[in-house]
N, C-alpha and C positions, 0 to 999 in steps of 0.2 A: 293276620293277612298282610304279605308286601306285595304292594306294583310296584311292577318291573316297567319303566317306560325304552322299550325299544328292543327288538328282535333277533339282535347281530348277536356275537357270541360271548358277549361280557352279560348281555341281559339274560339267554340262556343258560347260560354258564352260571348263571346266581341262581336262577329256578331250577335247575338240577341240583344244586345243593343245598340249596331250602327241599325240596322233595326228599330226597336225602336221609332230612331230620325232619322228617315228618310236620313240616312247615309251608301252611300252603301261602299261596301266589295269585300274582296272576301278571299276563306279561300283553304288552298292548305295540303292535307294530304297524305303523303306519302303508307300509307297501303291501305289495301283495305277495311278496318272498318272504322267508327269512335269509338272515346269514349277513347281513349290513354291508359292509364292504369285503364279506367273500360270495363271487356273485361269476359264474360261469356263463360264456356267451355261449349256444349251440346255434350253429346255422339251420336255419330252416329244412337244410338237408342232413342234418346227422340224424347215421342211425347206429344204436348201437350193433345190432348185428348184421351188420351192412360192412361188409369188408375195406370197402371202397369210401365209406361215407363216415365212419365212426371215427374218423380222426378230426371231423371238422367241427371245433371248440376249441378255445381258450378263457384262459380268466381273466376278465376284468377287474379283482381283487386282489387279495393275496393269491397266491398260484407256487407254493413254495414251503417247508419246513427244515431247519436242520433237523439230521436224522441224530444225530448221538451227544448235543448240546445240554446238559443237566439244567438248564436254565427252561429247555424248552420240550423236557421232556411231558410235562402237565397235558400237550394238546395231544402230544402219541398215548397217554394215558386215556385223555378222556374219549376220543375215539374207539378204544379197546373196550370201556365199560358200558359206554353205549353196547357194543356187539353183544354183550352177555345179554343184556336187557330186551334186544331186537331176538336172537336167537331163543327164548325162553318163550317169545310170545308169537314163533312162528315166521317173522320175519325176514327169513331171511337175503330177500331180494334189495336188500337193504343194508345189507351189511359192510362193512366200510375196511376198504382195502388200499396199502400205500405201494406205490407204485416208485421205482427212482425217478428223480427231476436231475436231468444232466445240467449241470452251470457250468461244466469247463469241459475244454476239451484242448487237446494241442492243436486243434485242426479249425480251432473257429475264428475268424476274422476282423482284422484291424484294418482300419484305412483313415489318415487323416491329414490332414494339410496339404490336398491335392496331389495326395501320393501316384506315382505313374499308377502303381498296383497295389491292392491289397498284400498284408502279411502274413499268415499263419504266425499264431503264437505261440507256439514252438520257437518261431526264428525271430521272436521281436526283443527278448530280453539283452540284448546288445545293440537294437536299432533305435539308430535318435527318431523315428517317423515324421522325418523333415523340421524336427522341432529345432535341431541347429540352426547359428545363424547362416550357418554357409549353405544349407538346406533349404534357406528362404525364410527360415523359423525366427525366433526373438531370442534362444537360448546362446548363453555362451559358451564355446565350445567343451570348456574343460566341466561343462554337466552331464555331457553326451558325448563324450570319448568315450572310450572302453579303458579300463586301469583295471589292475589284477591284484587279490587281497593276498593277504601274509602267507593263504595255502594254496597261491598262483590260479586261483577260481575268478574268472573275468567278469565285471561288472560293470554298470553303466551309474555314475556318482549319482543323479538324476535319479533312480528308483532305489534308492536305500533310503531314504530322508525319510518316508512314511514309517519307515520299521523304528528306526531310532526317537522318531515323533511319540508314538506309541507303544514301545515297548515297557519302558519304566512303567507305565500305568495297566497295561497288562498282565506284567506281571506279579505287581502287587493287587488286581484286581482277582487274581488267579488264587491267589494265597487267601486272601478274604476279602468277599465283593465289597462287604461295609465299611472296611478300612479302605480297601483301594477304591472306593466310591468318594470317602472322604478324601482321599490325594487328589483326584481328578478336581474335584470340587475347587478347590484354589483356586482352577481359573476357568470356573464356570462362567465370566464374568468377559472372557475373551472368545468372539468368533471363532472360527476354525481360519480363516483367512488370517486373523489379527495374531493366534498365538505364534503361525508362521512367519508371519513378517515385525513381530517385535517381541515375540519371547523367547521361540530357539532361535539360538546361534548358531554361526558355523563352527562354533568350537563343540557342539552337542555332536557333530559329527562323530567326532571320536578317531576312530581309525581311520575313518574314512576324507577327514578332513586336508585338505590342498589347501595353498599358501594363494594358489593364482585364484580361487573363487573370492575373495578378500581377508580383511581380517578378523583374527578368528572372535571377534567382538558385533563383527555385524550378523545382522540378520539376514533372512533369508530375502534374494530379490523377488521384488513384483513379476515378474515373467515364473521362475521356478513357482508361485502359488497358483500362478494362474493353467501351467502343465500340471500340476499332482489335481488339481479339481478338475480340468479336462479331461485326463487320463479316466479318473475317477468314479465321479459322479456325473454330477450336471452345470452347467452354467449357472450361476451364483448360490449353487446350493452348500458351497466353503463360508454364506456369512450368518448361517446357525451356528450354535453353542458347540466350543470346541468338545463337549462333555459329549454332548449328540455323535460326534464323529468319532470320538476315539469307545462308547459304547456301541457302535455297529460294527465296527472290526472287531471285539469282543463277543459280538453277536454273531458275525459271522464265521469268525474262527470256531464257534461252538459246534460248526459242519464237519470239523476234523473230527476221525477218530478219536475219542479221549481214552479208550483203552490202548493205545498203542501211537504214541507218541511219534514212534519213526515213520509212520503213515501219514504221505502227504497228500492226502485225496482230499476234496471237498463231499461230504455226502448229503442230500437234499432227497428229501420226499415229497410227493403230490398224491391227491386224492385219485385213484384211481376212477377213470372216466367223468375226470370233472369233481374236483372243489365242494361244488356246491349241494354234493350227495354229504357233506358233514353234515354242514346248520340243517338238509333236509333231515336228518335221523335227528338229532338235537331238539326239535320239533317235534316228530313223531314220539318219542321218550317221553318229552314234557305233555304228551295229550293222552299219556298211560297214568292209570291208576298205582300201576307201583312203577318207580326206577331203578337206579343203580341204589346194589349195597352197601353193606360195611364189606359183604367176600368180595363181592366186585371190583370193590376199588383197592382192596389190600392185595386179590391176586394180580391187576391190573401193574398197579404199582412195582411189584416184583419181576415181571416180566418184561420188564421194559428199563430196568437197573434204577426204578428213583429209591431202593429199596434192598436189601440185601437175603440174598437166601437163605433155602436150608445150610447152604457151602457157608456158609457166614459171608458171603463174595457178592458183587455185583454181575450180574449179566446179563443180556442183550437178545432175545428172543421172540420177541410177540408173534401170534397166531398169524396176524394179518397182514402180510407183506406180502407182494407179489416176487416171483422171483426174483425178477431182478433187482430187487430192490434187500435183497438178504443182504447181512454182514457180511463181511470179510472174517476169513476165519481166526484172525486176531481178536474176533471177537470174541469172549466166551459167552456160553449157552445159559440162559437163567436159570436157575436150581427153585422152581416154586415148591412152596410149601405144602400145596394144596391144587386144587382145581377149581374152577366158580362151577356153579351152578346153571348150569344150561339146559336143563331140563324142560322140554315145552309145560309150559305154566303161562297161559295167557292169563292180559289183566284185562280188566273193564276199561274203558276211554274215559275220560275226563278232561274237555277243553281245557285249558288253561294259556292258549298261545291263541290272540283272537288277532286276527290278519284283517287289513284295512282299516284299523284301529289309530287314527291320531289324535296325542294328547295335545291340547290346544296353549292348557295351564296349569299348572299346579301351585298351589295355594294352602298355605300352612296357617292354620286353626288350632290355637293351643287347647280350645274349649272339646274339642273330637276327643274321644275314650277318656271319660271321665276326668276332664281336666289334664291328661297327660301328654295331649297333642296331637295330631296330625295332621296326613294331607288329605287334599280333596282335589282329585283329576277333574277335569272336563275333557272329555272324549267325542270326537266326532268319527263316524261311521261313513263305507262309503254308501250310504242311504244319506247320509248330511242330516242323521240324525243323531244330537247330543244327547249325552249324559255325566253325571254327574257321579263318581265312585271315591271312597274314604278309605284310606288306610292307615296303619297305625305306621309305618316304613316305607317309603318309596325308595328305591334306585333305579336314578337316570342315566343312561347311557349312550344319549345322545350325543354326537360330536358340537363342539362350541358351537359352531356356527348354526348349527341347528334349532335353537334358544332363540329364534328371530322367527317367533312363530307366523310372524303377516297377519296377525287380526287387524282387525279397524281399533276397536279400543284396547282391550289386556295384554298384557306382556305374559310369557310365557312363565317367569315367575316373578312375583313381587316379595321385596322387602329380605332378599337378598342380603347378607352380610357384606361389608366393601370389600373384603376378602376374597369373598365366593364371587363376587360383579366383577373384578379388575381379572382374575384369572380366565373367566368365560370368555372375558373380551382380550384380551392381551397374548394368549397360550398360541405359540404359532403353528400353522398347518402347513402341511407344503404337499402344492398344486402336485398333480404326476396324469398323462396323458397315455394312453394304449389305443393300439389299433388292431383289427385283427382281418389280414390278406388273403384272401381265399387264390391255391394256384390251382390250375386242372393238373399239372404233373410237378414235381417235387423234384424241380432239378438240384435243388442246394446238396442232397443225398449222394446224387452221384457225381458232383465235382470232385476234385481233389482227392487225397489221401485221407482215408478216415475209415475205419472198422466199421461195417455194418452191426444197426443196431445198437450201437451205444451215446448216442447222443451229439448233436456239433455243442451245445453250450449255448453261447453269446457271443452274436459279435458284436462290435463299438466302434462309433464313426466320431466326428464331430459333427457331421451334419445335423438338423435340429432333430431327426428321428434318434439320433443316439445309438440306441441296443436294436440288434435283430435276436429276438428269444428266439429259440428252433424249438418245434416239439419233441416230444418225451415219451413220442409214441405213433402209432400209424405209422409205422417205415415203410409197412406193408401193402400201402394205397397207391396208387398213382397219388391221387388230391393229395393238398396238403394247406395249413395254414400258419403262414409267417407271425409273428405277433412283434411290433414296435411299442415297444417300452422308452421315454424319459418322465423328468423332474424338471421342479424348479422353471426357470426363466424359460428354457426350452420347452417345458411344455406349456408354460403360458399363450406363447407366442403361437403353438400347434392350439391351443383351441380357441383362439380367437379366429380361426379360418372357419369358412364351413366344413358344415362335414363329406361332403365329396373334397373340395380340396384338401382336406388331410388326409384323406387316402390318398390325395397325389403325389403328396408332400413326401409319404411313405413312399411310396413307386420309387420317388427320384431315390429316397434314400438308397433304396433295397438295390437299383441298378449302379449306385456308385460303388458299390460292394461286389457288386456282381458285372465287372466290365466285358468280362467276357462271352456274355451270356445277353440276349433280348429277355428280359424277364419281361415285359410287355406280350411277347408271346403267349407266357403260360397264365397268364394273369384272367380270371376266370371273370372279370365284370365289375363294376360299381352296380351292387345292391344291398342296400342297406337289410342290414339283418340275415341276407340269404350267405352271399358271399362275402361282405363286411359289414365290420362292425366298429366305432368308434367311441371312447368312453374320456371324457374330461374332467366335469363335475358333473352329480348330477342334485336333484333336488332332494334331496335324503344324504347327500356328505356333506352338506354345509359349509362349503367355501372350501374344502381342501379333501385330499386324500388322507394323510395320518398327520400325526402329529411329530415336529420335531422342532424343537424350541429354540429360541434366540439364546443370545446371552443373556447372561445371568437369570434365567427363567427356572433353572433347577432348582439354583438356592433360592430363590423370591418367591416364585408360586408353587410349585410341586405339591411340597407339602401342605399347603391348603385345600390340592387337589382329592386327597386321604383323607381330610379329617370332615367328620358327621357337620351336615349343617339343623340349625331348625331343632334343637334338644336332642339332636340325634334321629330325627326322622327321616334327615331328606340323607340321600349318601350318591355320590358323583360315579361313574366308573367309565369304562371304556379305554383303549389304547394307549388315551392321551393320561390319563391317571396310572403311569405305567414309566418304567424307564426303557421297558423293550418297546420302543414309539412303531408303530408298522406292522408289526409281528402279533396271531394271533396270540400268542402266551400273554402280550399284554394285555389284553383285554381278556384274557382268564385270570393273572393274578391282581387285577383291579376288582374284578367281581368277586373272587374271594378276598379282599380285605375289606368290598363294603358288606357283606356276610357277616363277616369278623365283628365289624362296627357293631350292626343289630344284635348280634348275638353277646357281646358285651354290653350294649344297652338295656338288656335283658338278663343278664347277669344268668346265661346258661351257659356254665360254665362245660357242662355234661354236652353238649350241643358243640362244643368248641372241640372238646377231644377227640367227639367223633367226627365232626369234619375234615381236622387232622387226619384220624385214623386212617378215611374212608379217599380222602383226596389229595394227602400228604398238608406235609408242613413249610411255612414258610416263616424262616426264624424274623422276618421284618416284611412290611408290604412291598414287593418286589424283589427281596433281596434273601438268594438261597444259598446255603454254604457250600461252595466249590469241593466237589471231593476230587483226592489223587487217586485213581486207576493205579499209577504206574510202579 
């Protein structure tokens, strides 16, 4: 028997594959959801079959997937195996469908350094956006001129620097993650601020390099670091691990088509009608007597290209995408082998996922199962009544900061190796702040130039609101709901306000953006929960939203984050044990390498190749081998 301490989807994502191989569980979540930080706001007024009403939600959590990234194909996998399992036992009102998530558009907007007006971007990739010094800006001019390359195509010096930061490491990350993991690694040890102002040169330019920005031995100036992290990110979020920055441009180029190269779309999935219908099915699965198979997950796998067909080829197909959300026809079609097994075949129920469940402590007893160790939970209920449960394995999947249980006397674990104590406390997290706007009419829709029905994207300010997310759906409602997304320093600063004032904070944003427009007009009220909603920390993320690490944090703790503590019975997992820091994949291929661990601890080796079989493989923990499509 393993406990699973925690409910998000690294914990369930281990008890489906203990389930699996016939390996039971049990999984202990303190809130009253699952899905840990994927967690969808509905206003008190959405309805799903309500025309007018069913667009009003957003996610508080992740809200987001690439669609064709082989890195992150695992979570399009494990959604589709779920369906075979829901569908066999009748379920179908449960079934889990991806919908596209627009992140770009040429029509979405910029506004920043007291610009008269916003920009479409479309028209910004030759404008300095006041960052000139003759602008009012701190830039010198010759970063924000326009100059024209060898095949007379105009560019601005000022947005090429990121490509040339990042490409060498791309593209040997591209050829093989574990060797180009290893190059990066050099200067794990440098910020993202630091490798820019003391390790590239202006000679790294290359082509691109002018005689009037200095000499080609200097560095990059303070003002050019402090543009590419404005543009960027967020406010001080350049002083994590240069390794961090240059793996989420890696991660997020994984949006591009990887069948067809000359495709320069970004493609992004969402959970259709809300996120949090995932972990709700992930849940339902784990409280059936039977789950996913070995067909399951082998047809699963195939349909989805982490796998090659009957064609001997890769292709791109699954069941469950909403129209709009289909390939492009560069895609090819998957060649399955087979079919799974969808036959209604109910199973019996079997809790295994106990809700209001918090573990208080865990306590390792090498005298439990005959001298060969384990743990011993203490669990409180929301009755606040304790108990005491023993297992031969635990994984916890709590976020660091979570390990700060608030008893009066126990700590959450004791006698901890210094290895395992210094990473808990050290591993950094980084803050991120959302809000979500309820309008009675959706003017953003029909401002400007832009196609109905396909998405505005993001827009980006500097002001502290940062990003305006647009939704991904309801074009069709008057209502609508805006969602403000930042990080870092910027959303510190937003959640030390109350929470009506930072829906205010949002207001100002959203009208700096919108000058033309009283968005105070359409603006449907301050009501928490009904019309808004605001999310900062909460008491279950433990001091941060995801994880993404300072310097030198990859090569210092990482790997002690992988490796079994307590003879191999305690095993760590979640996002932060993951090099995709934010992204649900991370916390699926952290749940399967502490799998891996027990099942190595156990020397079932027969248990190992079927979880391969049945979930794929991952030739290292975290790290998959790139294949060329092209």
């Amino acid at each position: 028997m393993v406990g699973i301490i925690g409910g998000g989807f690294a914990g369930m994502y281990a008890g489906l594959i203990l389930k699996s191989l016939g390996i039971e569980f049990e999984i202990f979540e303190a809130s009253d959801r699952v899905g840990g930080r994927i967690d969808t706001w509905y206003s008190t007024e959405y309805d799903t079959n309500s025309q007018e009403n069913k667009g009003l939600y957003g996610e508080v959590g992740g809200m987001r997937i690439p669609q064709f990234s082989d890195d992150m194909l695992p979570v399009q996998h494990l959604a589709l195996s779920l369906n075979y399992v829901l569908e066999r036992n009748g379920l179908t009102d449960q079934l889990l469908r991806w919908r596209k998530f627009y992140y770009n558009s040429d029509y979405q907007r910029l506004r920043f350094n007291n610009m008269k007006d916003p920009i479409i971007v479309k028209n910004a990739s030759l404008n300095s956006l006041n960052f000139g010094v003759d602008q009012g800006g701190d830039l010198a001019e010759v970063w924000v001129t326009p100059k024209k390359d060898e095949d007379g195509n105009e560019y601005l010096p000022i947005n090429v620097i990121l490509d040339k930061v990042n490409d060498p490491f791309l593209t040997a990350i591209d050829k093989s993650f574990e060797l180009g993991f290893a190059k990066l690694m050099r200067y794990d040890n440098y910020s993202m601020w630091a490798y820019l102002t003391n390790v590239f040169t202006l000679a790294d330019l290359e082509e691109y390099f002018d005689p009037v920005m200095g000499a080609p031995c200097e560095n990059l100036p303070y003002n050019v670091a402090s543009y590419l992290e404005t543009l960027n990110v967020g406010t001080g979020m350049y002083s994590v691990s240069f390794v961090e920055m240059v793996i989420a441009v890696y991660d997020w180029d994984g949006s591009k088509n990887s069948y067809d190269s000359s495709d320069p779309n970004i493609y992004m999935i969402t959970m259709d009608k809300g996120m949090q219908h995932f972990p709700d099915a992930c849940r339902t699965v784990l409280n059936l007597e039977k789950g996913v198979t070995l067909d399951d997950g082998q047809i699963a796998q195939l349909l989805i290209g982490m796998e090659k067909g009957a064609n001997n080829d890769y292709g791109y197909s699954p069941p469950n995408l909403t129209k709009d959300a289909e390939p492009p026809s560069t895609v090819p079609p998957a060649d399955p082998k087979g079919h799974a097994n969808t036959k209604y075949d109910p199973s019996a129920t079997k809790e295994r996922v106990f809700m209001n469940h918090r573990v208080t402590t865990a306590r390792y007893d090498e005298k439990l199962y005959d001298n060969n160790g384990g743990i011993r939970l203490s669990i409180i209920n929301d009755k606040n009544e304790i108990t005491d449960r023993e297992y031969a394995y635990v994984i916890s999947t709590l976020p660091n900061g979570a390990y700060l249980n608030g008893q009066k006397h126990k700590n959450f674990f004791e006698d901890l190796s210094f290895a395992k104590s210094r990473v808990l406390r050290e591993c950094n997290y980084m803050p991120s702040f959302k809000a979500f706007i309820t309008f009675n009419t959706q003017f953003w829709k029909d401002i400007g130039e832009r196609q109905y029905k396909t998405g505005l994207g993001v827009s980006a300010s500097d002001r502290p609101n940062r990003q305006i997310v647009y939704p991904s759906y309801g074009y069709d409602a008057q209502k609508g709901v805006l969602q403000i997304y930042c990080w870092a320093q910027d959303a510190e600063r937003m959640g030390a306000l109350s929470d009506e004032e930072r829906v205010y904070e949002c207001l100002k944003g959203i009208q700096f953006m919108y000058p033309e427009v009283d968005i105070y007009k359409y603006f449907a009220g301050y009501n928490d929960g009904v019309t808004t909603k605001t999310w900062f920390w909460d008491q279950h993320a433990g001091g941060g939203a995801f994880a993404l690490f300072n310097p030198g944090q990859f090569k210092n703790l990482y790997p002690t984050l992988l490796t079994p503590e307590f003879n191999g019975a305690l095993n760590l997992a979640g996002e932060c044990c993951s090099v995709h820091h934010g992204w649900i994949v991370g916390a699926l291929d952290s749940a399967y390498n502490a799998v891996n661990n027990i099942l190595e601890k156990m020397n079932a080796t027969k248990h190992i190749v079927k979880m391969q079989a049945t979930w794929g493989a991952l030739t290292a923990p975290d790290i998959a081998v790139k294949r060329n499509r092209n």
